[in-house]
C-alpha positions in Angstrom: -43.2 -23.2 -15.9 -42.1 -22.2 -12.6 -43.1 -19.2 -10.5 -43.0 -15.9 -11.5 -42.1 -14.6 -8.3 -41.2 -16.3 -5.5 -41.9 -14.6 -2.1 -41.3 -15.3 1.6 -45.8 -15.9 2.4 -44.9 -15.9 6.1 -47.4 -13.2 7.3 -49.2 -13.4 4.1 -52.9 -13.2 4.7 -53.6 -14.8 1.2 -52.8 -15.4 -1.8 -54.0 -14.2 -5.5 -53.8 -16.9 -8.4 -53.9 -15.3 -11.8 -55.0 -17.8 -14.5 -54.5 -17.5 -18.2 -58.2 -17.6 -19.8 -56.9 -19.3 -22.9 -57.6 -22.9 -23.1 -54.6 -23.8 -24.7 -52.5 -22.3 -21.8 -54.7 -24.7 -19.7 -51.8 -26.8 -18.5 -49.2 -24.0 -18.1 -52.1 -22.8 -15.2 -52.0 -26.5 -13.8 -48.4 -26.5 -13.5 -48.6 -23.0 -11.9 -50.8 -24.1 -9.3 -49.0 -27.2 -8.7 -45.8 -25.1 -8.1 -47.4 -22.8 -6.2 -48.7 -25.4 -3.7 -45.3 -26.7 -3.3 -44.1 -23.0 -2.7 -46.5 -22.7 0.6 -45.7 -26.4 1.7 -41.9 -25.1 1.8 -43.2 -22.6 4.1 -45.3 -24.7 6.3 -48.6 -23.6 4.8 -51.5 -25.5 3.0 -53.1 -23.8 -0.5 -56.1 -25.9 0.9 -56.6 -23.3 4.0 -55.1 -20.4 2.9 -57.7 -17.8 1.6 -57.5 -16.8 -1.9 -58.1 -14.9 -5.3 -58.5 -16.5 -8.4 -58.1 -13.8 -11.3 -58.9 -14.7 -14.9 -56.4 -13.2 -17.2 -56.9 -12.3 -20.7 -60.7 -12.1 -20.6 -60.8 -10.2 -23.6 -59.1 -12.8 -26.1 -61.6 -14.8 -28.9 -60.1 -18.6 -27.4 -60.6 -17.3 -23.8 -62.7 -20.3 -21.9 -65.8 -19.7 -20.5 -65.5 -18.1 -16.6 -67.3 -21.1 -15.7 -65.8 -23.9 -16.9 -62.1 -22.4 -16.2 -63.0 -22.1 -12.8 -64.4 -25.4 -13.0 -61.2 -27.1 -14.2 -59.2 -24.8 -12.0 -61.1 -26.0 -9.0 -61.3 -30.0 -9.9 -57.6 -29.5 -10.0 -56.5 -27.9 -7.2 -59.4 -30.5 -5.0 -56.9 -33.5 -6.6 -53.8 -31.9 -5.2 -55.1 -30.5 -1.7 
């Protein structure tokens, strides 16, 4: 999975990371994250001190994690990469 949109951060005062809530698309928000870290390091900027949102999508769905423990596995993940 690559990124959705890919646009120039420079001036960007953050960014917003919208996570699928389903834990089957776990991995596919892994690999997002992953490419999105690579898209600020191409741009001279670190996901590790740039402020941002993380957005749970599809809240609403029966398989959707728990808000807790996505953010948990979001945030264990992004600490290995940083």
């Amino acid at each position: 999975m690559k990124l959705s949109r890919k646009a120039d951060p420079e001036g960007a005062d953050g960014v917003v990371f919208v996570a699928d809530s389903q834990e089957e698309r776990l991995d596919a928000n892994f690999e997002t994250m992953e490419n999105l870290m690579e898209h600020l390091k191409e741009h001279n900027l670190n996901f590790a001190t740039i402020p941002y949102v993380l957005m749970l999508n599809k809240r609403d769905l029966p398989n959707a994690m728990s808000v807790p423990e996505l953010t948990k596995q979001l945030r264990k993940k992004k600490a290995n990469r940083c």
